[in-house]
C-alpha positions in Angstrom: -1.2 -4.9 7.0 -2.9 -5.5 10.4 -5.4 -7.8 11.7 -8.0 -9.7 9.6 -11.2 -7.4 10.4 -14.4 -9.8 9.8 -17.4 -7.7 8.3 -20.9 -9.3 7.3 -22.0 -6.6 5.7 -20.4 -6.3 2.8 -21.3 -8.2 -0.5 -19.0 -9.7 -2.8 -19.9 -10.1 -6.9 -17.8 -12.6 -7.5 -18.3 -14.8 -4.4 -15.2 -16.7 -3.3 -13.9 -17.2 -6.5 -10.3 -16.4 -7.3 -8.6 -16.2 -10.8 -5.6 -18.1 -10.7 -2.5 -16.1 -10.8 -1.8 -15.1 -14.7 -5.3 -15.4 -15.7 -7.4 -12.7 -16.5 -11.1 -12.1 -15.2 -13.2 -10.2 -16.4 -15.3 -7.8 -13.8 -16.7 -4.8 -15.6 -16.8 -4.3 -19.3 -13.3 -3.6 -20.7 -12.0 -4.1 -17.1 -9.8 -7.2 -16.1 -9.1 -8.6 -13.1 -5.3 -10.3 -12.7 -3.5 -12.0 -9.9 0.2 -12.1 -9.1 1.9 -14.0 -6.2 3.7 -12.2 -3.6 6.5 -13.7 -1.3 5.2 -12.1 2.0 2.8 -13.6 4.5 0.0 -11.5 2.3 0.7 -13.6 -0.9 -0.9 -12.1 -3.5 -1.5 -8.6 -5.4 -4.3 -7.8 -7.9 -3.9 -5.6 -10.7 -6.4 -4.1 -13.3 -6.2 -4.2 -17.0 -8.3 -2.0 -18.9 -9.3 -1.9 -22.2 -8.3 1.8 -23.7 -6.9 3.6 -26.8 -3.7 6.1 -25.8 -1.9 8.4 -28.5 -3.8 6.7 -31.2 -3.3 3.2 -30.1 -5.4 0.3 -29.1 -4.1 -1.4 -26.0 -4.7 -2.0 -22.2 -3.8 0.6 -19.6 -2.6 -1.4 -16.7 -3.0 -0.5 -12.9 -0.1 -2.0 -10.2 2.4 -4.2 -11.6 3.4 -6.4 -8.9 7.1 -7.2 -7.7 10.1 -7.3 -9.4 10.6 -11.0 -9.1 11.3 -13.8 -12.4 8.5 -15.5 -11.7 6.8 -12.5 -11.6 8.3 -11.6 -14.8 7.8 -15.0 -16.1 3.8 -14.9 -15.7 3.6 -11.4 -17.2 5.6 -13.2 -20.3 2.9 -15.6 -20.6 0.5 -12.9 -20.6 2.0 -10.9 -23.6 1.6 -14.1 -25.0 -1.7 -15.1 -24.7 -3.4 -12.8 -22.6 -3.6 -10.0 -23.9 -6.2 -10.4 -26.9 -3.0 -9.5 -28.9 -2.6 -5.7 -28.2 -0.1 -3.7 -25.9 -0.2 -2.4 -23.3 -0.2 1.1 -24.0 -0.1 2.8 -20.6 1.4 1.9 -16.9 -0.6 3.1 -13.7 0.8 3.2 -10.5 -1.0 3.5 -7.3 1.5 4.3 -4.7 5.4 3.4 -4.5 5.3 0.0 -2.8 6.9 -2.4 -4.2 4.1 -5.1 -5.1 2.6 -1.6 -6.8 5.9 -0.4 -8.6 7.9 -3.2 -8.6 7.8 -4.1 -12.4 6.4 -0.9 -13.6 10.0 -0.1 -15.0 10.0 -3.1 -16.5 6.9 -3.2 -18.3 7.2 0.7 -19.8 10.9 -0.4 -21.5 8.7 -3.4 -23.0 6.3 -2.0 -24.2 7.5 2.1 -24.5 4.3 2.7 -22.5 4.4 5.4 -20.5 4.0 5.8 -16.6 1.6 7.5 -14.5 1.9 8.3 -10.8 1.9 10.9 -8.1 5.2 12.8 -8.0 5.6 12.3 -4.7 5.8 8.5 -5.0 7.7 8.4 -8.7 10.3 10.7 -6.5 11.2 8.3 -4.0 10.9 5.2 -5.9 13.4 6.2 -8.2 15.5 7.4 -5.5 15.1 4.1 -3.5 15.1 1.8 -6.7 18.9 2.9 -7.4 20.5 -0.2 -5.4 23.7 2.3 -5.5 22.1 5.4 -4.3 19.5 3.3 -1.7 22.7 1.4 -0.5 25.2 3.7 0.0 23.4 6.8 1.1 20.5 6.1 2.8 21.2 2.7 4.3 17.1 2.2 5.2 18.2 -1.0 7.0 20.5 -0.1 9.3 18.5 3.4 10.3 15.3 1.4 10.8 17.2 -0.9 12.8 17.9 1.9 14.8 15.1 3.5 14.7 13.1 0.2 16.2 15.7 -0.2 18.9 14.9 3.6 20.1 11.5 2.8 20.4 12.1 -0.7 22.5 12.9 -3.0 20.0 16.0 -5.2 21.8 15.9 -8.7 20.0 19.6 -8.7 19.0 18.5 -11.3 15.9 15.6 -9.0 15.0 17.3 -6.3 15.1 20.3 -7.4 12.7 18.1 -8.7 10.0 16.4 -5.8 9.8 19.3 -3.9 9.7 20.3 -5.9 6.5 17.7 -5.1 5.0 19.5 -1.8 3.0 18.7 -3.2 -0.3 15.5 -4.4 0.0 13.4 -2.1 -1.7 15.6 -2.2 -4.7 15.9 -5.8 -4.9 11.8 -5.4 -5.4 11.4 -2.6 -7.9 13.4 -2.6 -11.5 14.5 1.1 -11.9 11.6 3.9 -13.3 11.8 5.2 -16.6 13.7 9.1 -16.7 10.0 10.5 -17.2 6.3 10.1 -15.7 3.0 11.5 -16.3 2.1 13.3 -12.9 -1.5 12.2 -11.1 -2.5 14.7 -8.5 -6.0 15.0 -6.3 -9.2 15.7 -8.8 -7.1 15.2 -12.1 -9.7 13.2 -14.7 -8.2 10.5 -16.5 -9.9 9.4 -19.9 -9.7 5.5 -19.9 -11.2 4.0 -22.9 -14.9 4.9 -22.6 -15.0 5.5 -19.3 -13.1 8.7 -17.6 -11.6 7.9 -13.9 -11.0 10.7 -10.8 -8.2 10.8 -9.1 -8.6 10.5 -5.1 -5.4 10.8 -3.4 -4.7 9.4 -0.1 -2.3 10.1 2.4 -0.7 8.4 5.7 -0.1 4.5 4.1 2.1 5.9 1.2 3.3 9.2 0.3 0.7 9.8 -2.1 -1.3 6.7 -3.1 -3.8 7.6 -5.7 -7.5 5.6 -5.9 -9.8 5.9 -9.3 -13.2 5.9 -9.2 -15.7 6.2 -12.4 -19.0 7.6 -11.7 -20.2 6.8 -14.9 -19.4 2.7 -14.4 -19.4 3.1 -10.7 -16.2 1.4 -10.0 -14.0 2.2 -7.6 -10.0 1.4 -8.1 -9.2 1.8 -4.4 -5.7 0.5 -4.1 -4.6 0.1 -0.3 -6.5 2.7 0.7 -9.6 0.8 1.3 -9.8 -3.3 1.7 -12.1 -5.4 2.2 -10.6 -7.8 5.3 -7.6 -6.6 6.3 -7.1 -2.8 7.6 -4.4 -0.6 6.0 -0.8 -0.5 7.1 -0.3 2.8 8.6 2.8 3.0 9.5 6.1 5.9 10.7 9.0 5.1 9.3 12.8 6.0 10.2 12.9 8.3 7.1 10.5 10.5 8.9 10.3 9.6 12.2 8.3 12.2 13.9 5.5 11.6 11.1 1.7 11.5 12.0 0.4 9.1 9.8 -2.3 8.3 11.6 -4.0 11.1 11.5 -3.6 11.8 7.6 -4.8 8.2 6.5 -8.2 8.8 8.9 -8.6 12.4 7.2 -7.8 11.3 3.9 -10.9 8.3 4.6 -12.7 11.6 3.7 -11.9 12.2 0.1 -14.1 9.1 -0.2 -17.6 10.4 0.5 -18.7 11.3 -2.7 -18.1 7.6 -4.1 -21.7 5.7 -4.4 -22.3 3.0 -1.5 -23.0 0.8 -4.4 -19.9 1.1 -6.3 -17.8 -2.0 -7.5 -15.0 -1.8 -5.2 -11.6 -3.2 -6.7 -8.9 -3.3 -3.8 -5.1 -4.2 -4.6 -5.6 -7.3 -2.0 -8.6 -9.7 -1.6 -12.0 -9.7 -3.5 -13.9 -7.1 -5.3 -16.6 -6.1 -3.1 -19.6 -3.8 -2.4 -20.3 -1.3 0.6 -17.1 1.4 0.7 -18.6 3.3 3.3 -19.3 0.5 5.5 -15.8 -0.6 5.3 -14.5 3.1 5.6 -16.5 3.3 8.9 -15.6 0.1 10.2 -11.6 1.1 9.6 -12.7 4.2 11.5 -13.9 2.3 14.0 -10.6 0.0 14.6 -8.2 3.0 14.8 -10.2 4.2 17.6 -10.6 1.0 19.3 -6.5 0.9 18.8 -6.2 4.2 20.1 -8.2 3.6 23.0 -6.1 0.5 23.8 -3.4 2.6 23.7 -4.1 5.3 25.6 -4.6 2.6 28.3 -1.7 1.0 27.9 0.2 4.2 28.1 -1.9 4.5 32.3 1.0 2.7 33.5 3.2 4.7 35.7 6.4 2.9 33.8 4.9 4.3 30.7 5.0 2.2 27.2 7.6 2.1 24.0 6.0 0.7 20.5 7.6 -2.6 21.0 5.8 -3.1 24.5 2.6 -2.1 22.1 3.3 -5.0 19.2 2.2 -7.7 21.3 -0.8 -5.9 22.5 -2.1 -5.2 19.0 -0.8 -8.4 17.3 -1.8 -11.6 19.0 -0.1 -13.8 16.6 3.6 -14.8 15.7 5.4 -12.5 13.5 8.1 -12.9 11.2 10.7 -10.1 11.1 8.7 -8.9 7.7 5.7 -8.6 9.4 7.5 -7.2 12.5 8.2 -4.2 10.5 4.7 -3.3 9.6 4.2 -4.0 13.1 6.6 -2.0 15.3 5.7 1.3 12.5 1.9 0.5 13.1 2.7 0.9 17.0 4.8 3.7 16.7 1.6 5.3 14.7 -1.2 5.0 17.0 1.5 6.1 19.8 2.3 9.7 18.0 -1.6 10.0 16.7 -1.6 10.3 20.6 1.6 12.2 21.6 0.7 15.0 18.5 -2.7 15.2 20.0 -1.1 16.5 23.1 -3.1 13.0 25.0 0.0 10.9 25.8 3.8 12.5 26.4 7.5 11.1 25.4 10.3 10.8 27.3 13.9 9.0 26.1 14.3 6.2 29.0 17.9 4.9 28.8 17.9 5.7 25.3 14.2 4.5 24.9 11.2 6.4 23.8 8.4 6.0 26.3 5.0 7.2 26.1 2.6 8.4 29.0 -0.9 9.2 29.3 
């Protein structure tokens, strides 16, 4: 995720409270509000548990799952114990193939034989990438983004080998998906309890992240796609490294409009909030501004590589996590430009450079 992006215009519900992790809140009727720690810089995830009846059976149909972690695990134990007003859950949504999203989402459909729901796009590759075998020995994601990073400037030795260690990581995070899933695509209606959800699917953060909104209890389920104080990681990635994500995310902002300005909005990080479209424009609004930036940057006759960018869009300290997120955010805003045809590339001594 970038920046913290202040806004005093939207409203929020709930105030400043925060349900402690495990404990359920209620936000809507039949709609829940849970918590779960994560062990990155942003340290928490929420997830939604709603009241519903599936295949003839009472239960909750749960949204995001968090990551595969045992004290992840252990909280969700306590919650099949006392949480859950005594019924299963009956049905496992997924948003998009993170793995705060996905993590335990194999974990919690061999509990409880529930089935899972996602786009095919993101069931694909997290069951490719959960595999540690198959995510370790053929795709090695660590050492080809530690290569990708160094083409684009990146020359911290350190850096540079801990993120090429990283070949595992994804799997370490996400328990293995069941063999079958219930596809979600753009426009598909789900029936959720009483109230029936539409799918919005969003491009350019994940393959294909899928948001819910319910006209008919006018709340909005909006996953990454939308938050309220901290804009969207957008990243390219060494997997596809000539990807425009950019330019999808910001198109796919669209697929918002017909959701009310006065809808509940539940994101997967921070508070619930009101005022969608004033948060979609102000997100808008910051890719721009980082475009613009960039464009300048790139007036320099030495041109400029994504790592010469981090510092310029991140004014704090970074861990090597973070620097990740970073170094793909650069490299995003640098090929919105170069696709546009606004900035060119040229390898430098092996290193991409970018002028305007």
């Amino acid at each position: 995720m970038t920046a913290e992006i202040s806004t005093q215009e939207l409203s929020y519900p709930f105030g400043e409270e925060l349900p402690d992790f495990g404990q359920l809140k209620q936000v809507h009727p039949d709609l829940y509000w849970m918590r779960l720690p994560l062990p990155f810089a942003l340290d928490h995830i929420n997830v939604w548990l709603l009241r519903d009846e599936f295949a003839g059976q009472d239960g909750w149909t749960l949204i995001d799952t968090g990551v595969a972690r045992p004290e992840q695990k252990a909280i969700w134990q306590s919650v099949f114990q006392q949480g859950l007003q005594g019924l299963p859950i009956v049905r496992v949504l997924v948003t998009h193939m993170h793995p705060d999203h996905v993590g335990l989402a194999g974990w919690l459909c061999r509990h409880w034989q529930a089935p899972l729901w996602m786009s095919k796009t993101d069931y694909m590759v997290a069951s490719l990438w959960a595999e540690p075998s198959t995510a370790s020995a053929h795709h090695r994601l660590g050492q080809l983004s530690a290569a990708y990073y160094q083409r684009h400037g990146l020359s911290d030795a350190q850096r540079l080998a801990e993120i090429g260690q990283r070949d595992s990581y994804y799997a370490d995070l996400v328990t293995p998906l069941p063999a079958s899933f219930n596809r979600l695509m753009h426009g598909d209606r789900i029936q959720i309890g009483a109230c029936q959800w539409q799918a919005i699917a969003g491009y350019g953060h994940a393959p294909e992240h899928i948001s819910l909104w319910c006209p008919q209890a006018n709340v909005l389920i909006s996953g990454d796609m939308v938050l309220p104080r901290i804009s969207t990681n957008v990243s390219v990635h060494a997997y596809e490294p000539e990807a425009n994500p950019l330019a999808l995310y910001l198109r796919s902002l669209n697929e918002f409009a017909a959701v009310d300005e006065q809808a509940l909005v539940l994101p997967s990080h921070g508070r619930p909030f009101h005022g969608v479209h004033v948060r979609i424009r102000e997100q808008q609004a910051h890719h721009q501004a980082r475009l613009q930036e960039t464009l300048q940057a790139c007036q320099s006759k030495e041109g400029l590589s994504a790592a010469e960018l981090v510092p310029l869009m991140f004014k704090r300290k970074l861990d090597t996590h973070q620097l990740t997120f970073a170094m793909g955010e650069a490299i995003a805003h640098l090929h919105f430009l170069y696709h546009e045809g606004r900035i060119e590339r040229r390898l430098v001594d092996g290193v991409y450079r970018f002028y305007a």
